[in-house]
C-alpha positions in Angstrom: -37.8 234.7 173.3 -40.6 237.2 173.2 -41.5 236.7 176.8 -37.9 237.3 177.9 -37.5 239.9 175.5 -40.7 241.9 177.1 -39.4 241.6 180.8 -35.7 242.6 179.7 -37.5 246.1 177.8 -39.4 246.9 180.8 -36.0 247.5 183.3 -34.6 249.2 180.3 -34.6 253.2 180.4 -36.0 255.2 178.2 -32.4 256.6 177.2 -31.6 252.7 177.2 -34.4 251.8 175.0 -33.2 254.8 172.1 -29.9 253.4 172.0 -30.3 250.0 171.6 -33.4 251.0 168.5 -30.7 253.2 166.9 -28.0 250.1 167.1 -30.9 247.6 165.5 -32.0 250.1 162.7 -28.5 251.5 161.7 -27.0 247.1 161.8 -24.0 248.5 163.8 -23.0 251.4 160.8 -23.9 253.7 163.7 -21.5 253.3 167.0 -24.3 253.6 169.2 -23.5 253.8 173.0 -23.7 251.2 176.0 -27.1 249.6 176.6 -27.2 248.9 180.4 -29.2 246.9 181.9 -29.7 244.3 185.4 -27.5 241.2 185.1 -29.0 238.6 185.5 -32.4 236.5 184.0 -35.3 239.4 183.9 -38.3 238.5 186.6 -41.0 236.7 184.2 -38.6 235.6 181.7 -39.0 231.6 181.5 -35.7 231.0 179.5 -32.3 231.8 181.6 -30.5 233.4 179.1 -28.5 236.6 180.4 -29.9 240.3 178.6 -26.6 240.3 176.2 -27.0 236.8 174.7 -30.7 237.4 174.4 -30.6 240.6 172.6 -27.8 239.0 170.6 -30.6 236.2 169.4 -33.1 238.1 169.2 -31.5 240.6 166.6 -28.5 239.2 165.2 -27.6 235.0 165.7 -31.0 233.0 166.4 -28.4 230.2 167.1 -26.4 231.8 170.0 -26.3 230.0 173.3 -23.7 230.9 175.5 -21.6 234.0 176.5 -18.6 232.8 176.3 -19.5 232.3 171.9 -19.5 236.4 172.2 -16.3 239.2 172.8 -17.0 242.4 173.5 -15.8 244.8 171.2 -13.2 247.3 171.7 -15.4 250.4 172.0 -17.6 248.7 174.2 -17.3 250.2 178.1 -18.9 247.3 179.3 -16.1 245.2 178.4 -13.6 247.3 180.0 -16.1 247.9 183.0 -16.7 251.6 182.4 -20.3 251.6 183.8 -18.7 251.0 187.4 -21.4 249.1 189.0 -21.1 245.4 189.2 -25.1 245.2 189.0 -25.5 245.8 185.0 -23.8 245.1 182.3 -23.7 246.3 178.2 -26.4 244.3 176.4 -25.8 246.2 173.2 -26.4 243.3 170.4 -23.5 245.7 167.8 -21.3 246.1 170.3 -20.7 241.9 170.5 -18.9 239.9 167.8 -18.5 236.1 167.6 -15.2 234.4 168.0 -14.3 232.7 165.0 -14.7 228.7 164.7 -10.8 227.3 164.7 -12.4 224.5 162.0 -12.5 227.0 159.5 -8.4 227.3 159.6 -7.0 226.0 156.4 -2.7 225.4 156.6 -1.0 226.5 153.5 0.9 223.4 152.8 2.0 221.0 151.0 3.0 221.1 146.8 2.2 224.6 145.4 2.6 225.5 141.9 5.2 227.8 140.6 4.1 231.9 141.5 3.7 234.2 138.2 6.9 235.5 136.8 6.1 238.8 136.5 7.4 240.8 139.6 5.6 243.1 142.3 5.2 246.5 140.9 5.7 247.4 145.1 6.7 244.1 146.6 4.6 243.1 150.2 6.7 243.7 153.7 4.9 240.2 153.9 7.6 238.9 152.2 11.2 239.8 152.0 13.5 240.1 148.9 16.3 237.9 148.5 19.3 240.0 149.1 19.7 242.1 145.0 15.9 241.4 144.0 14.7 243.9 141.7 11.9 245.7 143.1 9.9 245.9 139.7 8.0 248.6 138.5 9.8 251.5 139.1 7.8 252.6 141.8 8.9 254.2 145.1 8.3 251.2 148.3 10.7 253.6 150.3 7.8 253.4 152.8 6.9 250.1 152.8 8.8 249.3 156.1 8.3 250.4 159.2 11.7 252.3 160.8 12.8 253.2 164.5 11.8 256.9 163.9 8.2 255.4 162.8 8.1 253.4 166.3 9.0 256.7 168.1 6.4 258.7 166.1 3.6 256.6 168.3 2.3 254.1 165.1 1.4 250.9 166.1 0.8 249.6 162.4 0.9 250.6 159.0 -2.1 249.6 156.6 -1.5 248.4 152.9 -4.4 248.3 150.6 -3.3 246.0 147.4 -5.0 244.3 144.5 -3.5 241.9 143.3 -0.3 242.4 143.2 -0.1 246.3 143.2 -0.3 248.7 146.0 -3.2 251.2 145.9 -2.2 254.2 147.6 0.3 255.0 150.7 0.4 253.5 153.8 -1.8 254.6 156.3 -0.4 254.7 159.9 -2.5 254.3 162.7 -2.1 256.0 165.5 -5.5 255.0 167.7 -6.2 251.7 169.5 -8.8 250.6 166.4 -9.0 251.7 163.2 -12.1 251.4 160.3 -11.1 249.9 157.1 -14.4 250.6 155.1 -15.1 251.2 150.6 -18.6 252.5 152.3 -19.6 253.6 155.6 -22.5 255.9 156.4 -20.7 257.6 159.4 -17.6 257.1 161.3 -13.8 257.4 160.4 -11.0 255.4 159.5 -8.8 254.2 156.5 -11.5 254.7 153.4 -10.5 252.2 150.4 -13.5 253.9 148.3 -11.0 257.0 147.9 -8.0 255.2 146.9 -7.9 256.2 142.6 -6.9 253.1 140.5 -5.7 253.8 136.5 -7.1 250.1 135.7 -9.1 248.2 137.1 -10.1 244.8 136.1 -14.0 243.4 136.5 -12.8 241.2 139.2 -11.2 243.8 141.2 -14.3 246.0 141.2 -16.6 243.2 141.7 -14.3 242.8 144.9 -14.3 246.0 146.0 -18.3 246.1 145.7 -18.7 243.5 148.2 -16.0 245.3 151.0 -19.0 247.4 152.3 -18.0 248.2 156.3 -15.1 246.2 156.4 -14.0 245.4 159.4 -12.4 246.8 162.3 -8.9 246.1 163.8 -8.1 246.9 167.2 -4.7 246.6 169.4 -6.2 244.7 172.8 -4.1 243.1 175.4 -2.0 240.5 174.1 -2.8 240.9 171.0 -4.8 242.6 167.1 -8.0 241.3 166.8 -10.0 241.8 163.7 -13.9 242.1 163.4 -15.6 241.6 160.3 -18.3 244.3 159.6 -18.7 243.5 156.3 -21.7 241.2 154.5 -19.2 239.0 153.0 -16.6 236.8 154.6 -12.7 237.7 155.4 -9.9 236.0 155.3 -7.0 236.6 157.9 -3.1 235.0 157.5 -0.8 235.8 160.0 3.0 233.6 161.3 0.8 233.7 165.3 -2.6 232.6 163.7 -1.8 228.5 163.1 -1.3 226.2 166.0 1.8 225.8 167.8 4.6 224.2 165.8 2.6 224.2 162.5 4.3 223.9 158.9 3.2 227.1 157.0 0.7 229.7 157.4 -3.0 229.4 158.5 -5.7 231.0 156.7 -8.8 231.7 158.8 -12.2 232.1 157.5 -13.9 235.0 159.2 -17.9 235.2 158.9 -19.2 238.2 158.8 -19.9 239.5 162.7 -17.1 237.1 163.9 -14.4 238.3 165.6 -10.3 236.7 165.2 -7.3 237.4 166.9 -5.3 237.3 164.1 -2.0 238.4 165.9 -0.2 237.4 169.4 2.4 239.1 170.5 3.5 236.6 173.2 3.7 234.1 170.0 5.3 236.0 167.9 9.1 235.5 169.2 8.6 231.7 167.7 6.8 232.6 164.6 10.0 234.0 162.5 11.6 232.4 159.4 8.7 230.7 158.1 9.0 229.9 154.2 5.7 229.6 152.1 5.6 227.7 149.2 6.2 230.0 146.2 6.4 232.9 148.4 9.5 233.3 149.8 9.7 233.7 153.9 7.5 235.4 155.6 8.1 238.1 158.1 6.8 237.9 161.3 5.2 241.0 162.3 3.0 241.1 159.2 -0.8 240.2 159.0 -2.3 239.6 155.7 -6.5 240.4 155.1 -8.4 239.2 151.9 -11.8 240.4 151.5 -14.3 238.2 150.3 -12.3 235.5 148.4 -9.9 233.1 150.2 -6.4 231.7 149.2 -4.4 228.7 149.6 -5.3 224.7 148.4 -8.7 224.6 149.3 -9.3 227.8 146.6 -8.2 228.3 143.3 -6.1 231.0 144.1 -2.8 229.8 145.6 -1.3 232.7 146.8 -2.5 235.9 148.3 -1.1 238.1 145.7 -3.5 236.5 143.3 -6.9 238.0 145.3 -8.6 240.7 143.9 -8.4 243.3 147.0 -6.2 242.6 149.8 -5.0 244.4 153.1 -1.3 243.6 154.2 -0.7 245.3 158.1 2.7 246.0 159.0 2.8 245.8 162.5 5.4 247.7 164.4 7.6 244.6 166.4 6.8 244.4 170.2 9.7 245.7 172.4 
């Protein structure tokens, strides 16, 4: 790639050229701006690749070959054509993700064994109470679902940090397109798990928590809430829109870090309700369910979602 690389520097800017060293140095911590340059293969350049999937192997996936492997993420004006010139486009390597490989869905289904007695000290929207089941714990959910004043109030979701199978904190309601969810971030803004105080907190849980880092990023596009993994460790997504059409249970997606999901669609949604998860109870339908770093379901040793060490349930307000 070095001879491609060499032509595509030379059309850069020198304004171009500073942004795109401050995205490579800071690994995308830093929301650097738009990298524009020519479309199209760079005079000289022997391999046709175009200047976004080059950059993208030359400084983040060696084994990239094709545009359509890449989204543009939400910040990115190139992908919402805020440059205004047909002639260039955003070569930014951080402001890419990769789409998530549909092999790595697993389907809750199947024989699960019995859940722990022992009830939520503030059970998950996730999953609704049979009508008279005690809420456990003593502790106030009052907010834990999402009223017609809170639609009217402009959220588009409320964020749940758990572990296990207690809430850490209140909810956090987002009010922006995208929103951070980070335990350590050099700069930017969002919903910050490192500040959320525990009483107890077991090995496992802050062995989890070490490994959330950046987090990832969830953003409402068209259609849809897509969630980017910033993180250095894998995530893993649930959500009633997330399986195939007329699937039996709940698909849980493996997402790498630097992959992108759409974890919710809003034009499924309408046929996603009623769903009952083994052991769980049913599930409700505008709810997506995040575990960082360790998995769930039969092909893990946890069964159920409420057994991961850190967790993020988003209650997502429905689509009128």
């Amino acid at each position: 790639l070095k001879a491609a690389a060499h032509a595509l520097f030379k059309k850069l800017k020198d304004e171009e050229l500073e942004l795109l060293v401050q995205a490579v140095e800071s690994r995308g911590a830093c929301e650097s701006g738009c990298v524009w340059a020519p479309r199209g293969e760079p005079r000289g350049a022997k391999q046709a690749l175009p200047p976004q999937v080059l950059l993208c192997r030359l400084y983040r996936w060696p084994d990239l070959r094709q545009p359509h492997e890449l989204k543009h993420l939400c910040y990115c004006a190139g992908g919402r054509g805020g440059c205004g010139d047909t002639a260039t486009l955003c070569c930014n390597p951080h402001h890419f993700s990769r789409l998530a490989v549909p092999g790595e869905c697993r389907r809750l289904s199947g024989a699960s064994p019995q859940p722990p007695s022992r009830p939520l000290s503030s059970a998950p929207r996730g999953w609704l109470r049979a009508p008279g089941a005690p809420r456990g714990g003593g502790q106030d959910t009052s907010d834990t679902s999402l009223s017609r004043s809170t639609i009217k109030d402009g959220y588009w979701c409320k964020l749940a940090y758990w572990e296990h199978r207690t809430r850490v904190g209140r909810l956090y309601a987002v009010h922006e397109a995208s929103v951070n969810i980070f335990c350590e971030l050099p700069r930017g803004s969002g919903f910050c798990l490192g500040q959320l105080p525990a009483a107890h907190r077991s090995r496992a849980v802050r062995r989890a928590r070490g490994k959330i880092g950046r987090g990832l990023l969830l953003s409402r596009e068209l259609g849809g809430v897509w969630a980017y993994n910033r993180s250095e460790h894998p995530i893993f997504v649930s959500s009633p829109t997330l399986g195939p059409p007329g699937a039996r249970g709940l698909t849980v997606l493996k997402v790498l870090p630097g992959y992108s999901a759409k974890v919710f669609d809003y034009e499924r949604v309408g046929g996603a309700g009623g769903q009952q998860l083994p052991g769980e109870g049913p599930c409700d339908p505008h709810s997506v369910r995040i575990s960082f770093a360790k998995g769930w379901g039969p092909c893990y040793s946890r069964q159920f979602i409420t057994s991961c060490p850190c967790w993020l349930e988003v209650l997502l307000n429905q689509p009128r």
